[in-house]
C-alpha positions as CSV (number, residue, x, y, z in Angstrom):
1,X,179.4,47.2,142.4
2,X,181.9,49.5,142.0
3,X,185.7,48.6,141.9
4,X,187.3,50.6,144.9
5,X,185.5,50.5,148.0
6,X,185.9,53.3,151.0
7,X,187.7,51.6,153.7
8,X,185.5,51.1,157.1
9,X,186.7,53.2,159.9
10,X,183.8,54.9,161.6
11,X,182.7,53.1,164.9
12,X,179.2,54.5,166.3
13,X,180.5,57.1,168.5
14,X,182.0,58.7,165.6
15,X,178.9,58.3,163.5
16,X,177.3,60.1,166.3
17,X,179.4,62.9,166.3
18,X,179.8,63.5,162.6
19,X,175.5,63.8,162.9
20,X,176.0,66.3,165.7
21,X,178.6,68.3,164.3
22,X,176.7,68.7,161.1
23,X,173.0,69.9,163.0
24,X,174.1,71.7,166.1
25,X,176.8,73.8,163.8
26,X,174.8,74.1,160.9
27,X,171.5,75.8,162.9
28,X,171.9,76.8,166.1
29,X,173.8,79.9,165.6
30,X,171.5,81.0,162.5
31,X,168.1,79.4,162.2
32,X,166.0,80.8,165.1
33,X,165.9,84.5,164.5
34,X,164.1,84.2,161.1
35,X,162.0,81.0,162.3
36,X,160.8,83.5,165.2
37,X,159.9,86.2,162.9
38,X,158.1,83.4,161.0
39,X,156.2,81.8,164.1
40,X,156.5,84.3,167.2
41,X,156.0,82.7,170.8
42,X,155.2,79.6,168.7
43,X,158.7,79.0,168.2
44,X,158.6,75.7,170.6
45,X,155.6,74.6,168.3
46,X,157.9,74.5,165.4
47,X,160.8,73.4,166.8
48,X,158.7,70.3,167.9
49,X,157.1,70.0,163.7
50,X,160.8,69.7,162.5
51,X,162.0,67.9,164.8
52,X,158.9,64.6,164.1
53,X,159.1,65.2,160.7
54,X,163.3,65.2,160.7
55,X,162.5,61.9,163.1
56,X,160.2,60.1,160.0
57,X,163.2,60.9,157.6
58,X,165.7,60.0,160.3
59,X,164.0,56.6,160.6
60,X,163.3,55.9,157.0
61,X,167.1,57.1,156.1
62,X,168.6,54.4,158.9
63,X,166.7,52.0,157.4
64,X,167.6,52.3,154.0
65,X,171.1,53.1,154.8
66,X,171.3,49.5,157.4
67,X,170.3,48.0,153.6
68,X,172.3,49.8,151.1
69,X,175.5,50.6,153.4
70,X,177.3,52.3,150.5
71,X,178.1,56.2,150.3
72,X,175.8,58.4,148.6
73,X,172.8,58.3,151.3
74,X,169.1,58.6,149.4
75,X,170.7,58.7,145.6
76,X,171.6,55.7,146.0
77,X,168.2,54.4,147.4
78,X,166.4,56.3,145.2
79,X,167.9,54.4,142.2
80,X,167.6,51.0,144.2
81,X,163.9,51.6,145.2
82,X,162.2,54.2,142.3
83,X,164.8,54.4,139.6
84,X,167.5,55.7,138.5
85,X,165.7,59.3,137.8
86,X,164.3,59.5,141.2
87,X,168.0,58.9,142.8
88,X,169.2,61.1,140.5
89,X,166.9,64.0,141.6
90,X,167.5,63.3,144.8
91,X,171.3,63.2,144.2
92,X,171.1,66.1,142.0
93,X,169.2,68.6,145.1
94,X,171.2,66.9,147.7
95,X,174.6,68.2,146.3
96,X,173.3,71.8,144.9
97,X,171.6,72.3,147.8
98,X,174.5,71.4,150.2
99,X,176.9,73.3,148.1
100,X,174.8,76.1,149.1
101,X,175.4,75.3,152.6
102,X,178.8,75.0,152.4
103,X,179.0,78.4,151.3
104,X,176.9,79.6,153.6
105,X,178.5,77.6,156.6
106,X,181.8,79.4,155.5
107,X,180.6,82.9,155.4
108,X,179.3,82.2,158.8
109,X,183.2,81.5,160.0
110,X,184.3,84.3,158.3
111,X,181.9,86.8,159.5
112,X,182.9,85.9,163.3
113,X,186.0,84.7,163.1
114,X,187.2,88.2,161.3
115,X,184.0,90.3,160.4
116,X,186.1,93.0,157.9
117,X,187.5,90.0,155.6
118,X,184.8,87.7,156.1
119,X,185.2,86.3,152.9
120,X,189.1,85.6,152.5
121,X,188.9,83.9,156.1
122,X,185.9,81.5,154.6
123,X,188.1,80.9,151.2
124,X,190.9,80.1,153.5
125,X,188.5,77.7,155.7
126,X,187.4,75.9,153.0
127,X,190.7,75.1,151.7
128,X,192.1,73.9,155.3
129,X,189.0,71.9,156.0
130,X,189.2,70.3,152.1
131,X,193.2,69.0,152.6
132,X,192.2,67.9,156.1
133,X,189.2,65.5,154.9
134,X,192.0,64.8,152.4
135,X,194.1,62.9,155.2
136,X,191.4,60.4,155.8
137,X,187.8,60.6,157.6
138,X,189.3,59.6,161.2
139,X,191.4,62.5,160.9
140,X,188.2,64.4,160.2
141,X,186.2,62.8,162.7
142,X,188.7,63.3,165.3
143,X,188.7,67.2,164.7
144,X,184.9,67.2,164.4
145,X,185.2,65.2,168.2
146,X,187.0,68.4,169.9
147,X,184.6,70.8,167.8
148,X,181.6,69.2,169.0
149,X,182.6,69.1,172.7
150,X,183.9,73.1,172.6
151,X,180.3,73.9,171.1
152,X,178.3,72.1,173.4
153,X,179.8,73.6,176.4
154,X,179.7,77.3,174.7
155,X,176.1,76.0,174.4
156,X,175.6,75.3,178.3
157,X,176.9,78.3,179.1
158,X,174.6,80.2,176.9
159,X,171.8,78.7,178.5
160,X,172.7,78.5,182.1
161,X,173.2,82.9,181.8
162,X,170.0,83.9,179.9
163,X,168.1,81.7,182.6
164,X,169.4,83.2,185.3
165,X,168.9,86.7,184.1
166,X,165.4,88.6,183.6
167,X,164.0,89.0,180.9
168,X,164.8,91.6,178.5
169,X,161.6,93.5,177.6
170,X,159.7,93.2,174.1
171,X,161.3,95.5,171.4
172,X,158.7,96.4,168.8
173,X,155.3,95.0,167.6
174,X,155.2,91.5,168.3
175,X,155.8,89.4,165.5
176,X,153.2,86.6,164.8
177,X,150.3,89.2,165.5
178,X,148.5,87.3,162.5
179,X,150.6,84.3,162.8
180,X,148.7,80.4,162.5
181,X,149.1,77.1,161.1
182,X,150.9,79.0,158.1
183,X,153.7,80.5,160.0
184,X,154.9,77.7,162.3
185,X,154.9,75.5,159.2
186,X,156.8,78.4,158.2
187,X,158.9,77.9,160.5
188,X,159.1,74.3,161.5
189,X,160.3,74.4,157.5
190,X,163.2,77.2,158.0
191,X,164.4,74.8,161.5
192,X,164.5,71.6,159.2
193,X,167.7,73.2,158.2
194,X,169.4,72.7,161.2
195,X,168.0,69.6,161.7
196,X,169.3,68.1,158.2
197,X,172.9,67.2,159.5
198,X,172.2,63.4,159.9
199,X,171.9,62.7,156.3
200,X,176.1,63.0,156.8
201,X,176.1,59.8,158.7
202,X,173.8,57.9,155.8
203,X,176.0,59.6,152.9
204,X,179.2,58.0,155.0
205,X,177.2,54.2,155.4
206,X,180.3,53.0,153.0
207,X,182.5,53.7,156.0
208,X,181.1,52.9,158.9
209,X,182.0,49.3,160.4
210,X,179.3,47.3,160.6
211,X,176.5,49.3,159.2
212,X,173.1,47.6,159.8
213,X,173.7,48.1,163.5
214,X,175.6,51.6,163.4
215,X,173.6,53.3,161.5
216,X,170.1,52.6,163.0
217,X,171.6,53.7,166.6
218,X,173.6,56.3,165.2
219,X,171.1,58.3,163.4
220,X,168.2,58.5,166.2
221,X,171.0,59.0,169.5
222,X,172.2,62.1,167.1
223,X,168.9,63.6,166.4
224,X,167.6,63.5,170.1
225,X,170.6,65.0,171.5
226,X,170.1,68.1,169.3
227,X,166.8,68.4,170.0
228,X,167.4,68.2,173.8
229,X,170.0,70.8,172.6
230,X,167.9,73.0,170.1
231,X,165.1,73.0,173.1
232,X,167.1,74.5,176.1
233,X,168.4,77.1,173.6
234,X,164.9,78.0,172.2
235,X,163.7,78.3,176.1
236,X,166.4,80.2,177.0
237,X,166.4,83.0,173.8
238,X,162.7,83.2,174.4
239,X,163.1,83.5,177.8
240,X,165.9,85.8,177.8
241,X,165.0,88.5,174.4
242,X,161.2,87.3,173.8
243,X,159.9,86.5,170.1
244,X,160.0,90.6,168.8
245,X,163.8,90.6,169.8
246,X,164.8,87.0,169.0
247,X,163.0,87.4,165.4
248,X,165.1,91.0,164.7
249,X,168.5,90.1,165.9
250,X,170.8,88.9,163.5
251,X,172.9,87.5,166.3
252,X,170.2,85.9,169.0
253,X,173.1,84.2,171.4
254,X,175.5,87.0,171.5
255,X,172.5,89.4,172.1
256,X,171.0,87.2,174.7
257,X,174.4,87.5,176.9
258,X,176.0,90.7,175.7
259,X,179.3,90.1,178.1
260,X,179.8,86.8,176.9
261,X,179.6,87.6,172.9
262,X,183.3,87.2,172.8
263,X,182.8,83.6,173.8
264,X,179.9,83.1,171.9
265,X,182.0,84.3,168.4
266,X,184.4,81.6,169.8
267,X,181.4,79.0,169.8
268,X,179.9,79.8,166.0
269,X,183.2,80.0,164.5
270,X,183.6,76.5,165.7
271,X,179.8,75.2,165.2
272,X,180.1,76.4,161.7
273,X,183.8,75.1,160.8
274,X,182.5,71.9,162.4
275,X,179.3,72.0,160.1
276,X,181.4,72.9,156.8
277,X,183.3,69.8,157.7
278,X,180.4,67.6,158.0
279,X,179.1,69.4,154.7
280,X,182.1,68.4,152.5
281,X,182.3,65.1,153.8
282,X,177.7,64.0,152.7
283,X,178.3,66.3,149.4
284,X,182.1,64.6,148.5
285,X,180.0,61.1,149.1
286,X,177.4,62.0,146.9
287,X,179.7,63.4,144.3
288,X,181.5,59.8,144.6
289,X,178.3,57.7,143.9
290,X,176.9,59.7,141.2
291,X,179.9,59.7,139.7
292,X,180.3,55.9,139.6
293,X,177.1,56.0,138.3
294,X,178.5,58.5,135.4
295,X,176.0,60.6,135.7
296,X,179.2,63.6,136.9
297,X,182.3,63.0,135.8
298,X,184.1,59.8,136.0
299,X,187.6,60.7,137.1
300,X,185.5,62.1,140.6
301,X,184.6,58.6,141.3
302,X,188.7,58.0,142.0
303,X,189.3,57.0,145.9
304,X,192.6,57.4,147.2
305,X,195.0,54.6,147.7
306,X,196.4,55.8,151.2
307,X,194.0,57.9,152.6
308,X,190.8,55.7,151.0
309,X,189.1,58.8,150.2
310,X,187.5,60.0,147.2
311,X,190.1,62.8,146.9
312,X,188.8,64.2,143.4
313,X,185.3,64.7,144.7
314,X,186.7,66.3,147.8
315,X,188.5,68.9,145.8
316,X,185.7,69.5,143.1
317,X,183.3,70.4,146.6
318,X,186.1,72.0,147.8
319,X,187.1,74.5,144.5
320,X,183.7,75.3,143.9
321,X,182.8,76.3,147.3
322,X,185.7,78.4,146.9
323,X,183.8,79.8,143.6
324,X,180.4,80.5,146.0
325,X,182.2,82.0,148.9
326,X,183.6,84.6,146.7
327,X,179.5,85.7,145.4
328,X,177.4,84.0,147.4
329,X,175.3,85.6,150.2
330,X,174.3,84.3,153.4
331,X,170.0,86.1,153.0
332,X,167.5,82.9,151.5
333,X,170.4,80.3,151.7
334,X,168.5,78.8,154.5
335,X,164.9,78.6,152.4
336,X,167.0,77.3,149.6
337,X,168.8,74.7,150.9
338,X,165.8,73.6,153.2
339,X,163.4,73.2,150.4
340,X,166.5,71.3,148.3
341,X,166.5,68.8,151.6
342,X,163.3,68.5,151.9
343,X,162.6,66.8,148.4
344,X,165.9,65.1,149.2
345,X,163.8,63.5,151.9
346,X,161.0,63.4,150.3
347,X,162.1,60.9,148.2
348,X,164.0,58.9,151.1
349,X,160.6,58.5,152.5
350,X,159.2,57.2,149.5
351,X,162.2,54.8,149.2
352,X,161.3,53.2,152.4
353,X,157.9,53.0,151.9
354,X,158.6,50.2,149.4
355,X,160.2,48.4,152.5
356,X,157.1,48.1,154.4
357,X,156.1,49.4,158.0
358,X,155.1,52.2,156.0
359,X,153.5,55.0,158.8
360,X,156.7,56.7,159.6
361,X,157.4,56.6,155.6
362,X,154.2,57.9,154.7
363,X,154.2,60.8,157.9
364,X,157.6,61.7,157.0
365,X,156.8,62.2,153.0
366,X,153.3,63.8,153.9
367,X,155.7,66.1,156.1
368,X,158.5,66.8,153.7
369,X,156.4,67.8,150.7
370,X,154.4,70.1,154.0
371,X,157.0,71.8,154.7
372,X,158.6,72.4,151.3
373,X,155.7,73.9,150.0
374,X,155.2,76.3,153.3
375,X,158.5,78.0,153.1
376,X,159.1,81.2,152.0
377,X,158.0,81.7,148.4
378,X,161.3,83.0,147.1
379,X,162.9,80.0,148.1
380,X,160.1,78.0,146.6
381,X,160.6,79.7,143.3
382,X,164.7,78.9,143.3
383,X,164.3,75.1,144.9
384,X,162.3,74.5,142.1
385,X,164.1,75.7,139.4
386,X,166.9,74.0,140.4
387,X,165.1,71.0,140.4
388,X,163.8,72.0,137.1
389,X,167.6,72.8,135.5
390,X,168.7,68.8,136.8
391,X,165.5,67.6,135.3
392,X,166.4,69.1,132.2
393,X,170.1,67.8,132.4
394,X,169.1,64.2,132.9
395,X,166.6,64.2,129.9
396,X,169.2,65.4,127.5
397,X,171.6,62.9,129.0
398,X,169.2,60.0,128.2
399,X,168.3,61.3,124.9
């Protein structure tokens, strides 16, 4: 066990919001437009694939996490159910891959927030959102509270106007002409990503009071409000720009209610700030347990004797973030980080599996490796060579 616990202040509504800052901000300002130009009019088909197979991980996570309430999520039950290599691979993709995110979630702030210094704003973003996890995760959760309510009624009003206007007439060849099985998986893999926000209430299980019964309601009342959520958007951009145009815009909300795109840069400023949040929060956790585990440095495992928070972590996450925003770009972060989930997942599934009631563990796996493989093949090639490079690392550790 290690010798400084995180202190336990998380009751379930803030478990639930934590999960829903983390999806809603995360995908629904970005991941539509290039899973319609992966699946067409078959958009809702998709949508519906991630969503079962993010419920089979969701499940299998809540489990595991209601057993192993410690912060880390699927590295640690990786290592308690496979190994230690298995939760180190799972570990290693989770925190590379959410990096990625991070940097990606920032860009997204700066790009509406101030479009001509997009990158300063996001440096700037991550540093304010790093000292505020710093003052304790109630402080954090309380921020992410106000984010998540602002977003959802941005959200509403999204809806509410593209269904009440006419339709905007197809612009272009229709994309999904040759579209099948291939391209919603396709696609159902590029929405994953905004589905993937939960894993920040498993990674926070060592701070949530009483964990076997928070985190099994927690985990399934956050996922079905953002798909309620995801769905009534999906209808409405369909409805309101039709597959071609939803599948070339690079902004699908604003373009959907052109009079309103003020508010809507108001709303995915917010969604993704709240999302960055969440981010730093799962990957800091990670970083923690791995750390205990020495498999990062040791002086990251260090938790904070005021705040109880693993401050060190935080500012690692935080500094190299800074390091990504400044190169990073926001095209195949999406793929990327998707397919780095995904084995994340992959190997939660299997984790529970050794628990018994295996169908949703078996579906969700079967799913998971679906998926990965289905994505676009550039962010095939990079998953796995990431994958590959932490492979590598952990041999020549052992040796």
């Amino acid at each position: 066990m290690p010798a400084t616990l995180l202190p336990r202040r998380l009751g379930l509504a803030d478990a639930i919001l934590i999960g829903l800052g983390a999806m809603i901000g995360a995908g629904v300002f970005v991941a539509f437009a290039p899973a319609a130009r992966a699946a067409g009019e078959w958009l809702p088909a998709a949508l519906v694939v991630a969503a079962g197979v993010a419920y089979c991980n969701a499940t299998s996570s809540a489990r595991l996490a209601a057993r192993y309430p410690q912060a880390g999520g699927t590295y640690v039950y990786g290592r308690e159910r496979l190994g230690a290599f298995w939760g180190y691979l799972a570990g290693w993709g989770f925190v590379v891959g959410k990096t990625a995110s991070c940097a990606a979630m920032a860009l997204t702030v700066g790009a509406y927030a101030w479009p001509a210094h997009a990158r300063s704003v996001a440096m700037v973003v991550v540093v304010a959102l790093t000292v505020l996890n710093r003052w304790g995760v109630q402080k954090a959760a309380w921020v992410n509270r106000v984010i998540v309510a602002v977003v959802l009624a941005v959200l509403a009003l999204v809806v509410a106007v593209s269904l009440t206007r006419d339709r905007n007439p197809f612009g272009g060849a229709e994309p999904g002409s040759a579209i099948g099985v291939r391209g919603v998986l396709e696609a159902a893999g590029l929405l994953f990503f905004a589905f993937a926000g939960y894993a920040r209430i498993t990674t926070l299980g060592e701070e949530v009071r009483d964990p076997a019964r928070t985190i099994p309601r927690a985990v399934p009342i956050a996922l079905a409000i953002t798909l309620a959520v995801y769905t009534l958007v999906g209808w409405a951009l369909l409805a309101r720009l039709g597959p071609a145009d939803l599948a070339a815009s690079s902004a699908p909300l604003a373009d959907a209610v052109p009079d309103l795109a003020w508010v809507v840069r108001i709303g995915a400023t917010l969604a993704a700030a709240g999302a960055l949040l969440a981010l730093i929060l799962g990957v800091s956790r990670t970083v923690l347990a791995m750390a205990r585990d020495r498999h990062l440095p040791t002086v990251l495992a260090a938790v904070h004797p005021r705040h109880g928070v693993p401050h060190q972590a935080e500012l690692a996450v935080g500094a190299v973030v800074v390091a990504l925003v400044a190169v990073a770009d926001l095209r195949g972060v999406i793929g990327f980080s998707s397919f780095a989930v995904l084995t994340y997942y992959a190997i939660a599934n299997a984790s529970a599996w050794t628990l018994g009631r295996r169908v949703v563990p078996i579906l969700g796996l079967i799913g998971c490796v679906t998926l990965a493989v289905c994505l676009p093949i550039e962010s095939v090639a990079a998953g796995a060579a990431v994958l590959a490079v932490g492979t590598v690392v952990y041999a020549v550790r052992r040796r």
